[in-house]
C-alpha positions as CSV (number, residue, x, y, z in Angstrom):
1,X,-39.4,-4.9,33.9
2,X,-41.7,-7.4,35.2
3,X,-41.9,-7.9,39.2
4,X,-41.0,-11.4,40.0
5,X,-43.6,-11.7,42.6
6,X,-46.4,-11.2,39.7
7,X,-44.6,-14.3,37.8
8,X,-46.1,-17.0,39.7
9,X,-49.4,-15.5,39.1
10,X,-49.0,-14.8,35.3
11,X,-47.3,-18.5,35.0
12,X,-50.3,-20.1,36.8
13,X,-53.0,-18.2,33.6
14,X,-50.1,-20.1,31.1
15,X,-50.7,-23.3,32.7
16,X,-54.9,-22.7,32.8
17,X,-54.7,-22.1,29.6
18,X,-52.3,-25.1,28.8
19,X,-54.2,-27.4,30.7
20,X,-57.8,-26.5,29.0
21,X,-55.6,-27.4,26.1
22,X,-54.8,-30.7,27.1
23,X,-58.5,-31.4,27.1
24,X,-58.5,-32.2,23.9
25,X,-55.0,-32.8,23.2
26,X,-52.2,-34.5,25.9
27,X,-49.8,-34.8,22.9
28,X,-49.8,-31.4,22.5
29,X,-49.5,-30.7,26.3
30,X,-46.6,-32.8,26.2
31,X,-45.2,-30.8,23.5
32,X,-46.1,-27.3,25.6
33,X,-43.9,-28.7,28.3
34,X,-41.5,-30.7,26.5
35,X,-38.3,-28.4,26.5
36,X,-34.9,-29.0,24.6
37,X,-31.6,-30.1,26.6
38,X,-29.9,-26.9,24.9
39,X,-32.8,-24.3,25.6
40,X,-32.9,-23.0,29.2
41,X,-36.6,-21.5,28.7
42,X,-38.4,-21.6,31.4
43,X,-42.2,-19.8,32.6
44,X,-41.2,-18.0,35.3
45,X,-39.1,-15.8,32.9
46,X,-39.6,-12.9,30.9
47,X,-39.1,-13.4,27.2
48,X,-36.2,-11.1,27.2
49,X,-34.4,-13.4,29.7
50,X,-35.8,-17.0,27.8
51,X,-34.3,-15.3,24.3
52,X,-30.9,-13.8,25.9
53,X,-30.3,-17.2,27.7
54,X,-30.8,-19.3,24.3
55,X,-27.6,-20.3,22.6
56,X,-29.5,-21.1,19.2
57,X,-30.4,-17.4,19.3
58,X,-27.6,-15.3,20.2
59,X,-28.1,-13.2,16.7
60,X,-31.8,-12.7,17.3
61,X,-30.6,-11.2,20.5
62,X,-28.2,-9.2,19.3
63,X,-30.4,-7.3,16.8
64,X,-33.0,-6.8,19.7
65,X,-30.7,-5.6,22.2
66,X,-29.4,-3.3,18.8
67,X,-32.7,-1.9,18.4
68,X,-33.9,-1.3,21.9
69,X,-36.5,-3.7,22.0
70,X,-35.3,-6.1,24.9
71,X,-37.1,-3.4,27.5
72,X,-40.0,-4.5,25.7
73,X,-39.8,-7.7,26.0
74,X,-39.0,-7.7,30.0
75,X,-42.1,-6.2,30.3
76,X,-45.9,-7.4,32.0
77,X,-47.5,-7.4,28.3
78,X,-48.1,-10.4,26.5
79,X,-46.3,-11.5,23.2
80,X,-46.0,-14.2,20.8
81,X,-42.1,-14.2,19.5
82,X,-41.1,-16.2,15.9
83,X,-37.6,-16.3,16.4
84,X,-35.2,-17.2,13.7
85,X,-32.4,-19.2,14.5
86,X,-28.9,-18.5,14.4
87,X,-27.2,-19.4,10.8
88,X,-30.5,-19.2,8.9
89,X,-31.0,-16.3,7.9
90,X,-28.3,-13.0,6.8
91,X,-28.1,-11.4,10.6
92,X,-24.9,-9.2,9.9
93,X,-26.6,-7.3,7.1
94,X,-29.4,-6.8,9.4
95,X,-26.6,-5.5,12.1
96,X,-25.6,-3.1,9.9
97,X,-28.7,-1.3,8.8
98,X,-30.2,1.4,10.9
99,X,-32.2,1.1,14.0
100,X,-35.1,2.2,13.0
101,X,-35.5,-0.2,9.8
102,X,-34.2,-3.1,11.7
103,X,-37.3,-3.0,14.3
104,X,-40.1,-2.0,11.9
105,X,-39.1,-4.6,9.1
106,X,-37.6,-7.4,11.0
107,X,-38.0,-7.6,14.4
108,X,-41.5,-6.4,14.8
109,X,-42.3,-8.7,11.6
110,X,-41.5,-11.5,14.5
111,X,-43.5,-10.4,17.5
112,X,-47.4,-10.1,17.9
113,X,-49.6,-9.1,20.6
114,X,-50.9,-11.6,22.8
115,X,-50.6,-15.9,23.0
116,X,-50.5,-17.6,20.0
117,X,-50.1,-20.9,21.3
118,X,-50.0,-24.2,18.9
119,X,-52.3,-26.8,19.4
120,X,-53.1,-29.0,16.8
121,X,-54.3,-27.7,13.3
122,X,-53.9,-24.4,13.2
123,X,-54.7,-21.7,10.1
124,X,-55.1,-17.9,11.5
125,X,-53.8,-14.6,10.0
126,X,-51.3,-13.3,12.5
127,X,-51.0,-9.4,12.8
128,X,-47.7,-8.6,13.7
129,X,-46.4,-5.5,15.4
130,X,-45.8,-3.6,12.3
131,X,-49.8,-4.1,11.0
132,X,-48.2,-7.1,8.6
133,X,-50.4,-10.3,8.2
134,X,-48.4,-13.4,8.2
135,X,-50.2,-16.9,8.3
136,X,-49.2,-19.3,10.9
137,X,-50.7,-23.0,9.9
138,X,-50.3,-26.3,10.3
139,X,-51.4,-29.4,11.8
140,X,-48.4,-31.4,13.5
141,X,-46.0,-29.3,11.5
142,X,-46.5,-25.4,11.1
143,X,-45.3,-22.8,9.1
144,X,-45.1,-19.0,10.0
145,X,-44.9,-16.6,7.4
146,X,-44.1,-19.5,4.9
147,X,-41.3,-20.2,7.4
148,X,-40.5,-23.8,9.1
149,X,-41.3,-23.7,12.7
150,X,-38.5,-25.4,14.7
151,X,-39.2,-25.6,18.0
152,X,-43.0,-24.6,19.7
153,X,-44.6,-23.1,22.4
154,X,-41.2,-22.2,24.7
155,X,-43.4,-20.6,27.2
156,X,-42.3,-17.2,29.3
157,X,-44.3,-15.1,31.8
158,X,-45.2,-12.8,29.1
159,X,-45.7,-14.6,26.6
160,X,-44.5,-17.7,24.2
161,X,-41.8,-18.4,21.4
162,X,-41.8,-20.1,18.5
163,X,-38.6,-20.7,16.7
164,X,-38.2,-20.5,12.7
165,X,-36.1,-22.0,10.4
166,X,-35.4,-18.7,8.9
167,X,-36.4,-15.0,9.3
168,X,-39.7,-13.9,7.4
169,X,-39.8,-12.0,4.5
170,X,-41.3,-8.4,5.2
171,X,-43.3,-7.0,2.1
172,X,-43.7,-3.0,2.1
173,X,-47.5,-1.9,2.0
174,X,-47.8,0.1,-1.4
175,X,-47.7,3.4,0.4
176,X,-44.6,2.5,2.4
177,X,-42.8,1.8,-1.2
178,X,-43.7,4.8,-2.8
179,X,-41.4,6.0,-0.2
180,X,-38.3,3.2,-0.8
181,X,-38.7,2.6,-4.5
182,X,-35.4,4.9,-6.5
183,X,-37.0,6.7,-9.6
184,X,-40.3,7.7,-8.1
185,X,-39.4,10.9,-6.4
186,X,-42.1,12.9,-8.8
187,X,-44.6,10.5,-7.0
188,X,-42.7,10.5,-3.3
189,X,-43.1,14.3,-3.3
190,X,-46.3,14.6,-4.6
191,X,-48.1,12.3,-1.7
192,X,-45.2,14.0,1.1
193,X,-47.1,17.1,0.6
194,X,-50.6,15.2,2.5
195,X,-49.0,13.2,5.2
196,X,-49.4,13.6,8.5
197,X,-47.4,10.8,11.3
198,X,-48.5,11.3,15.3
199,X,-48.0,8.5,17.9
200,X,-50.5,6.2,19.2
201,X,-50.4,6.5,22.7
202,X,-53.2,4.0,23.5
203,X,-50.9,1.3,21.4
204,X,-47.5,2.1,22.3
205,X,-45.5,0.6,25.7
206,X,-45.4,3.3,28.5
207,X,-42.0,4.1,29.7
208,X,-40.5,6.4,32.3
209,X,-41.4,10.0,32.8
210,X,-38.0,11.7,32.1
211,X,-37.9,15.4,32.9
212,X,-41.9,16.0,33.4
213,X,-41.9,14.5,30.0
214,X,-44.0,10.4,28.7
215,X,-41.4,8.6,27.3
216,X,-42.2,4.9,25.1
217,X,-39.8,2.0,25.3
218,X,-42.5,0.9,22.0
219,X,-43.3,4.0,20.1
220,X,-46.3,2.9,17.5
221,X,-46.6,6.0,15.1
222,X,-49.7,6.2,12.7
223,X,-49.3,7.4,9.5
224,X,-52.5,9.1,7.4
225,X,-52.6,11.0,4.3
226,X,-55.5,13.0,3.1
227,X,-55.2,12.0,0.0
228,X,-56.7,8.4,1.1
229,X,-60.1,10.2,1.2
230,X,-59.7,11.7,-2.2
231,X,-58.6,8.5,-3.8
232,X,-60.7,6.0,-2.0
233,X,-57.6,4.3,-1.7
234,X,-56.1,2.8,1.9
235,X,-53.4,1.7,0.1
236,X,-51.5,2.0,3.8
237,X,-53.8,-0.6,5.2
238,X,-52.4,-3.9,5.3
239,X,-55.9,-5.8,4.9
240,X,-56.8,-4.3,1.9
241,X,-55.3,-5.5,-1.9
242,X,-54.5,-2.9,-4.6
243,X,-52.8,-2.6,-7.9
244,X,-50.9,0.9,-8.2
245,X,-49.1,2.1,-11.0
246,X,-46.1,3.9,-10.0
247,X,-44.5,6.5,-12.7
248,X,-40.6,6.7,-13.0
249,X,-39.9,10.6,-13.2
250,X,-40.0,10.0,-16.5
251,X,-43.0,8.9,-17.1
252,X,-44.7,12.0,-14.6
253,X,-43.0,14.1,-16.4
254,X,-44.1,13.2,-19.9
255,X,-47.8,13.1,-18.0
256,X,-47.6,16.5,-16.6
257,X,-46.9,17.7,-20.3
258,X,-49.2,16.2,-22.0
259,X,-52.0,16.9,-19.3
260,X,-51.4,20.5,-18.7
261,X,-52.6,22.3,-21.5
262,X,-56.1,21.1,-20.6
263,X,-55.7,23.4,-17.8
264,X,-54.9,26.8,-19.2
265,X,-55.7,29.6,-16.7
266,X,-55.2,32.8,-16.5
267,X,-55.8,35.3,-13.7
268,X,-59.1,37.2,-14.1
269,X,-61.6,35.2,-16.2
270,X,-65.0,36.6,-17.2
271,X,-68.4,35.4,-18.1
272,X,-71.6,35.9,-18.7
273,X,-73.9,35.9,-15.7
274,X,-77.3,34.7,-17.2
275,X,-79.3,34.2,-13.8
276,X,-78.9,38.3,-13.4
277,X,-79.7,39.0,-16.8
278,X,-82.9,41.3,-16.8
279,X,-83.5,40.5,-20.7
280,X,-82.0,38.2,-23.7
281,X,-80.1,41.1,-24.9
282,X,-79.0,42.2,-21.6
283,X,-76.9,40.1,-19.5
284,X,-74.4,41.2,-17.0
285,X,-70.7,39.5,-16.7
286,X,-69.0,38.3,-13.9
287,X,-65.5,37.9,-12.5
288,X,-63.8,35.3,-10.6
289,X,-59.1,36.1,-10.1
290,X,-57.0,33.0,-8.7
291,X,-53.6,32.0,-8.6
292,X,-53.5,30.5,-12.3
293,X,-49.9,28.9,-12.3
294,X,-51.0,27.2,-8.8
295,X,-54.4,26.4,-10.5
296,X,-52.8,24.6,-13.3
297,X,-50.2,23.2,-11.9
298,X,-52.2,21.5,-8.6
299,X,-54.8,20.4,-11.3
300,X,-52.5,18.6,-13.8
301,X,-50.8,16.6,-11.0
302,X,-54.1,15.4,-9.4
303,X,-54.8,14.5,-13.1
304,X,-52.2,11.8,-12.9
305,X,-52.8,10.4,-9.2
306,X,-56.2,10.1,-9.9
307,X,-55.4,7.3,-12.0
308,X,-53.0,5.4,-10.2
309,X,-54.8,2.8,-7.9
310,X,-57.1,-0.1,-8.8
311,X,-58.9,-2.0,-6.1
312,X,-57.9,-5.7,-6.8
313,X,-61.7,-6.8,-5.2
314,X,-63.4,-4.8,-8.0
315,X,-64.5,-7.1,-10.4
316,X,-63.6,-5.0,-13.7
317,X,-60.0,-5.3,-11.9
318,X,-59.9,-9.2,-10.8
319,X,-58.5,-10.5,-14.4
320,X,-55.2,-8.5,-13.2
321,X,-54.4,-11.2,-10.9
322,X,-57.0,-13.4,-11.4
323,X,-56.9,-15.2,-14.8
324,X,-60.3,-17.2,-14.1
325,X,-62.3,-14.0,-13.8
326,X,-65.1,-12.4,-15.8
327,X,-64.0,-9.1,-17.2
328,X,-60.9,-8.6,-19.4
329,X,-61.3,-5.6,-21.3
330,X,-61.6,-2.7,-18.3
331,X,-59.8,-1.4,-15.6
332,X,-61.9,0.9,-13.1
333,X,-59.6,3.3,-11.0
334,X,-60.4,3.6,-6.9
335,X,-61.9,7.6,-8.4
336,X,-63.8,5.6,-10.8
337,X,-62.6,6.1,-13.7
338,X,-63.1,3.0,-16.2
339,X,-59.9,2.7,-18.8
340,X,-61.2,0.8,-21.7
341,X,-57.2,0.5,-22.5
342,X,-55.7,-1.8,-20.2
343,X,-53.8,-4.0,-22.0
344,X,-52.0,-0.7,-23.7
345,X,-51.8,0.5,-20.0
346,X,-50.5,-2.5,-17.8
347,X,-48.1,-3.2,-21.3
348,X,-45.8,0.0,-19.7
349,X,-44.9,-2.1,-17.2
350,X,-41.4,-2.4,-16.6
351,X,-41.0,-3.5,-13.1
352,X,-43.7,-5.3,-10.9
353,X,-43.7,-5.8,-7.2
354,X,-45.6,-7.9,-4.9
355,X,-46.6,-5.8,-1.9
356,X,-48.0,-6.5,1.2
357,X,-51.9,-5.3,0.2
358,X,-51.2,-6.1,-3.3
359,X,-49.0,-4.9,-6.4
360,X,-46.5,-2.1,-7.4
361,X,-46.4,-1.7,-11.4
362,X,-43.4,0.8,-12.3
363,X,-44.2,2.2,-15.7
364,X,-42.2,4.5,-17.7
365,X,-45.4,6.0,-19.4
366,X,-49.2,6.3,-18.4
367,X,-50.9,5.1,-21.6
368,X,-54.3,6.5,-20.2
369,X,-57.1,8.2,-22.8
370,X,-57.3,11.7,-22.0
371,X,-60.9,12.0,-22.0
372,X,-61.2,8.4,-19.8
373,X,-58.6,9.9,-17.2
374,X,-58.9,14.0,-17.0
375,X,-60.8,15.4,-20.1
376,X,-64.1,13.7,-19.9
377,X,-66.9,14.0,-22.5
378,X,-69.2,16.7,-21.1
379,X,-73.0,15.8,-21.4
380,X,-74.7,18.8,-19.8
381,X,-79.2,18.7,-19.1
382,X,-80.4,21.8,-20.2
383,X,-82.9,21.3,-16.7
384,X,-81.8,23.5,-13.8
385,X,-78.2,24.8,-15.9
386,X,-80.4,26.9,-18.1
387,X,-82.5,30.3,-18.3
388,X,-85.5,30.9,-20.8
389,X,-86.5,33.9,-22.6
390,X,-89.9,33.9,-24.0
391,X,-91.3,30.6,-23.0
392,X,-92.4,28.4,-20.1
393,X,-90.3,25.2,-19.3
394,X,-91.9,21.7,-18.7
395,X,-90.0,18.5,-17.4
396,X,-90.9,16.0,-19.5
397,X,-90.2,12.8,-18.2
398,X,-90.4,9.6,-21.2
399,X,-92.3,6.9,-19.4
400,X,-92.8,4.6,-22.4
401,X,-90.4,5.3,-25.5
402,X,-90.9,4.7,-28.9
403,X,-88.3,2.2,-29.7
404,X,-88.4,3.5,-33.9
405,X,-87.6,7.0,-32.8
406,X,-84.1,5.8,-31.4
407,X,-82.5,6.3,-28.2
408,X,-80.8,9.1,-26.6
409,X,-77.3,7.0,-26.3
410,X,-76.5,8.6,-22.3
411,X,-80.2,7.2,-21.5
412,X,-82.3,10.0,-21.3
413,X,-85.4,10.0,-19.3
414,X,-86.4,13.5,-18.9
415,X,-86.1,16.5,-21.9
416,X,-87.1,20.2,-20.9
417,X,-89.6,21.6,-23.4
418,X,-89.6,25.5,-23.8
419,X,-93.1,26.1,-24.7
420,X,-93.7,29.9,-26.4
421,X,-95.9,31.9,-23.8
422,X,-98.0,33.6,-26.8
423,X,-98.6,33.0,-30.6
424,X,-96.1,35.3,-31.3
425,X,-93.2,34.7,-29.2
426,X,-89.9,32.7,-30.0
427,X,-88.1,31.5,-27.0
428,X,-84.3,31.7,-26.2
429,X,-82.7,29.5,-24.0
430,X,-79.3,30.3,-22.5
431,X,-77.4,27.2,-20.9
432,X,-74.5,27.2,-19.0
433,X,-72.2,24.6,-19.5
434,X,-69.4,23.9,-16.9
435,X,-66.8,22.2,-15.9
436,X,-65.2,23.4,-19.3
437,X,-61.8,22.7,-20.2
438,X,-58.8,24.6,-22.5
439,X,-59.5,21.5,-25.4
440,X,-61.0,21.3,-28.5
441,X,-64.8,19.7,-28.5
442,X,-67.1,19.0,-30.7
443,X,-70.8,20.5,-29.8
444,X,-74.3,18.5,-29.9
445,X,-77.3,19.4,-29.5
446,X,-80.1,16.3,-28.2
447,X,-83.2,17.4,-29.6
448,X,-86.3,15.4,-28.7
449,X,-89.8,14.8,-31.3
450,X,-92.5,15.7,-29.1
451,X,-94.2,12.1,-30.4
452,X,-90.9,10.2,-29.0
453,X,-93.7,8.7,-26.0
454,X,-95.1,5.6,-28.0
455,X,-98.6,6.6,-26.4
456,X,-98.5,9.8,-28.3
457,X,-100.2,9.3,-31.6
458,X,-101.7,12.7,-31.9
459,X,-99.4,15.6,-31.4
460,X,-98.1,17.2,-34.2
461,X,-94.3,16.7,-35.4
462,X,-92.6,19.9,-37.3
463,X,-88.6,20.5,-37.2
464,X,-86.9,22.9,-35.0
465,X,-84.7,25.4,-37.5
466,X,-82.3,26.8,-34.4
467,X,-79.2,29.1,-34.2
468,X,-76.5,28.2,-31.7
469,X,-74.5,31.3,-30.3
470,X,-71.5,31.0,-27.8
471,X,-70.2,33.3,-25.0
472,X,-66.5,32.3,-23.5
473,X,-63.8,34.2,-21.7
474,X,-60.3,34.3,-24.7
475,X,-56.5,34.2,-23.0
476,X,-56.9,38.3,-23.3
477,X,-60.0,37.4,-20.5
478,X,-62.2,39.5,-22.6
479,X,-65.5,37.6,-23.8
480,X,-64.9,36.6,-27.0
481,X,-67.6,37.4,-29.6
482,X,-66.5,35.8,-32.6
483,X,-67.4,31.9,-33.6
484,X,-63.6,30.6,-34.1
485,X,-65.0,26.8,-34.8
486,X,-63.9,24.8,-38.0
487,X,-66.7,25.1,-41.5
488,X,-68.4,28.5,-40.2
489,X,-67.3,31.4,-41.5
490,X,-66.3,33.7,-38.4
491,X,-68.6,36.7,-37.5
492,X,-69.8,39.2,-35.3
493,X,-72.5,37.8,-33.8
494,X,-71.2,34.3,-32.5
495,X,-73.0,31.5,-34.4
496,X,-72.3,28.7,-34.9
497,X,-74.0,27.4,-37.7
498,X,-77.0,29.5,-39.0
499,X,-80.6,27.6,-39.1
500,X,-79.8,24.0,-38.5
501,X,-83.1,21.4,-38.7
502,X,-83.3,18.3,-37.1
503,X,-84.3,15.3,-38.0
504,X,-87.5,13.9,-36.2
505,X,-88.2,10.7,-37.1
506,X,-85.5,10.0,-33.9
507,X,-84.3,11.7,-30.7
508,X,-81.6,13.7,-32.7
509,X,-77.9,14.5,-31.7
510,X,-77.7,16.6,-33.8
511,X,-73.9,18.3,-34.7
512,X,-73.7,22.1,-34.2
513,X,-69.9,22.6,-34.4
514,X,-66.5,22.3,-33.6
515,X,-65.3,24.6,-30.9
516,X,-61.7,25.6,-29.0
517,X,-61.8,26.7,-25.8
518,X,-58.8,29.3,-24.6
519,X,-58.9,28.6,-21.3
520,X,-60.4,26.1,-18.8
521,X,-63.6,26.9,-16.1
522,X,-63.1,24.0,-14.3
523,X,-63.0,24.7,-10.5
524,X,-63.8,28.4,-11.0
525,X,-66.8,28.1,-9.2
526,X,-70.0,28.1,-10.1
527,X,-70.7,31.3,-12.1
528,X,-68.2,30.9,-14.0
529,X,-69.0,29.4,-17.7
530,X,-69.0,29.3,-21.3
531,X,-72.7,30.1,-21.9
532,X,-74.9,28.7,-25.2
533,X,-77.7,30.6,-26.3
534,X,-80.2,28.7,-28.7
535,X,-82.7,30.5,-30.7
536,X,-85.1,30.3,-33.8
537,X,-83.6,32.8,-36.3
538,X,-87.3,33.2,-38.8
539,X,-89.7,36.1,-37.9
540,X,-93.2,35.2,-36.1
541,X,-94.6,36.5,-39.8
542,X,-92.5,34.4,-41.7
543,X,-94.1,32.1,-44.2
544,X,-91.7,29.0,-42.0
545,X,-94.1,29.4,-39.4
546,X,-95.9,26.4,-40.6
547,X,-92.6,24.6,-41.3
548,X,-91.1,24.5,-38.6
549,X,-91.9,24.7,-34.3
550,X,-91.0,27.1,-32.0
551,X,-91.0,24.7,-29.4
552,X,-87.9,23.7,-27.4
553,X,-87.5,20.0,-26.5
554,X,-83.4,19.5,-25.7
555,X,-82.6,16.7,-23.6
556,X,-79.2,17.6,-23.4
557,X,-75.5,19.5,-24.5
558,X,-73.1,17.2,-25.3
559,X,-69.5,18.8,-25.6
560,X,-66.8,15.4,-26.7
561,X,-63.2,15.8,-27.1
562,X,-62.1,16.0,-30.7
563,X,-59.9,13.3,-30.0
564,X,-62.4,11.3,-29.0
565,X,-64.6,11.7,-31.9
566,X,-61.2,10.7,-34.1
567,X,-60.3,7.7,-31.5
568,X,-63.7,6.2,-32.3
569,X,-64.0,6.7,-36.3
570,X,-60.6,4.9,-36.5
571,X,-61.8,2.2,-34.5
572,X,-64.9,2.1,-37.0
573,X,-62.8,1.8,-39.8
């Protein structure tokens, strides 16, 4: 409650600031002091007392007095009040709904800190108590929240009311909603699990100590999630805009099928441990046992939040709301992630909301690629994920191209080149190729002419005749031995494809085979992978010596999702 004998003194810092108004405007002085016949306002009152005395707002007063915030009002901390007036707006619904929505939607959408006096034109983004933004404009006649202003500047000796010509409409931030929306609770639960709500002490109104014990007559409670770091995604914060697409419980659910056979663990996988391998032929294995149902299951679902939220400001995203801008034909999530689907994607939408930072989009299905959204195209450098037999390694770094020999399509600027260390030596490279999944790829191999520099007119240019061999864990977590991959004829000894030759008049992606991995590695840490060993299958003696090179030059693995070699072709055809 405020003292009286501190009214005077607040009421003369109204006036100051009044009267440095009336500088540059007496009319709107006038209007600052001009006070209606039926409204019994005056400045050496609190706002409590100036609201509860007003006959045109009896319901406004009722719903404050409902939800406790009249002991706000009474007190020595300065507010601006928009106060609907009685008969416009649907107060006996808003009666009968619970405290605690009452205050946070309506009444606190109708108070902001400090003076917000009107003088003149007038265009500012108002914060209200509940973090909204509302616009108040105007210039002779002004609008708050879209809403007719009836009557301005009542003053008080905490503050100043407005009255509105209705109530203003409160949006939900896209967080709150996940929260409100029916259908959702696959999503609700999902987020529940990160939240974390604690009050702000420095922002809330100081009551009495009751029993040894701080008590608020404002409580202001802060909500976080840890899952805004993981996402990039405020999409609590009321300044930001985002578009999020919301799954019914359907729609998860047909998602968490589809995604979670990518994620096939199982509780003690093994693999090949090529940095503590004392030879070729003699390489050591390593273990790694989790909690594989936990594994899979926490995996798929980040699968589908991941992507959820578009930033509206990113310009692949703009077009969404923005029919005037540039791009049309991506979407980039907030993990960054670019859909080259959207139309297919945004198409699911069967119910869109206008939030308060942007727009809800209910879907009943996530059309999202698999490799665009969780099964990516793997394109692994052979430099620093590799270990050489027989040979010394070179980074070769391609300063000048030859533009006839092609391009490496993922931009390659650097190749490692496995030089033999005698005349008679073949080297092996083993290369370790994470973040694997339980899918079905398809395996190249980016093999480099040593000529592919345009300055290099001299060197000479033979074929590389290679073997590819593969060591993986199998569901049984044994390593598996056997080539299982589609055209080879399964054997003991794990190849491929025997003595494939490249082409090198270009850089050469060259196709070693098809290949379905049992079980996923990513996440497993980072011994843990399938592991390719390339070699040269002819003898030192052999007549192919002058054939073809021993030489290594591999600029990269590239492992692609089957289905995204099959996507493509039919969008050749």
């Amino acid at each position: 409650m405020i003292d009286k004998d501190m009214k005077v003194n607040k009421y003369i810092g109204v006036m100051m600031a009044a009267t440095m108004l009336a500088a540059s405007s007496c009319t709107d002085f006038d209007d600052y002091n001009e006070v209606p016949m039926d409204v019994n306002a005056t400045a050496d009152n609190t706002l409590w007392e100036n609201i509860s005395q007003n006959g045109s707002l009896s319901n406004f007063q009722s719903i404050i007095k409902k939800v406790g915030f009249d002991a706000a009002l009474q007190q020595s901390h300065f507010y601006t009040v928009w106060a609907p007036l009685d008969g416009t707006y649907d107060a006996n619904a808003l009666l009968n709904q619970d405290d605690a929505t009452v205050l946070y939607r309506f009444v606190k959408s109708h108070v902001a800190e400090y003076n917000h006096l009107v003088s003149g034109s007038i265009d500012e983004r108002v914060h209200a108590l509940n973090d909204k933004s509302f616009l108040f404009e105007g210039n002779g006649t002004y609008k708050y929240a879209d809403v007719d202003v009836a009557q301005t500047n009542l003053p008080s000796i905490n503050g100043v009311v407005h009255t509105l010509q209705g109530a203003a409409t409160f949006y939900p931030n896209i967080y709150e909603y996940i929260f409100q929306r029916e259908g959702i609770d696959s999503l609700e639960q999902y987020f529940k699990k990160y939240e974390n709500v604690y009050l702000d002490e420095s922002n809330s109104v100081v009551g009495p100590t009751v029993n040894g014990k701080q008590t608020y007559i404002d409580s202001v409670m802060i909500t976080t999630n840890s899952l805004y770091g993981s996402l990039n995604a405020r999409i609590a914060h009321e300044d930001s805009s985002y578009t999020m697409i919301m799954p019914t419980n359907e729609a998860w659910v047909k998602a968490y099928d589809k995604i979670k056979p990518y994620y096939n663990y199982i509780q003690t996988t093994i693999a090949q441990d090529v940095d503590a391998a004392v030879s070729a032929t003699s390489v050591p294995s390593t273990t790694v046992t989790i909690d594989n149902v936990y594994m899979a299951d926490s995996l798929t679902k980040r699968s589908i939040i991941n992507n959820l939220v578009f930033n509206n400001n990113n310009e692949y995203n703009r077009w969404v709301e923005d029919p005037t801008a540039i791009y049309t034909d991506t979407l980039r999530t907030t993990t960054r992630n670019k859909l080259s689907n959207p139309q297919e994607i945004l198409a699911q939408t069967k119910d869109k909301e206008r939030m308060s930072n942007g727009y809800a989009r209910i879907v009943d299905s996530l059309a999202i690629l698999p490799w665009e959204g969780w099964a990516p195209e793997l394109v692994i450098s052979p430099i620093g994920r590799s270990v050489t037999w027989n040979g010394s390694n070179h980074i070769v770094q391609v300063n000048n191209p030859d533009p006839t020999k092609g391009t490496f399509e993922y931009g390659y600027i650097s190749y490692l080149w496995v030089e033999p260390t005698s005349n008679y030596s073949k080297p092996e490279l083993d290369i370790k190729l994470p973040g694997v999944l339980s899918t079905t790829y398809n395996l190249y191999c980016v093999i480099v002419p040593p000529n592919v520099d345009s300055t290099d007119t001299l060197t000479e240019v033979r074929p590389n005749q290679l073997n590819f061999d593969l060591s993986y864990c199998n569901e049984k977590g044994a390593l598996q031995q056997t080539w299982t991959g589609t055209n080879h004829t399964t054997t003991t000894s794990a190849h491929f494809a025997k003595q494939l030759v490249n082409d090198t008049s270009k850089v050469d992606t060259m196709f070693v085979g098809t290949i379905k991995f049992p079980i996923a590695y990513l996440g497993l840490g980072e011994k843990m992978y399938p592991n390719l060993k390339i070699t040269t299958d002819f003898s030192v003696f052999s007549p192919l010596m002058k054939t073809y090179t021993r030489d290594l030059r591999i600029a990269a693995i590239i492992l692609k999702p089957v289905e995204k070699d099959e996507y493509q072709a039919t969008k050749e055809e």
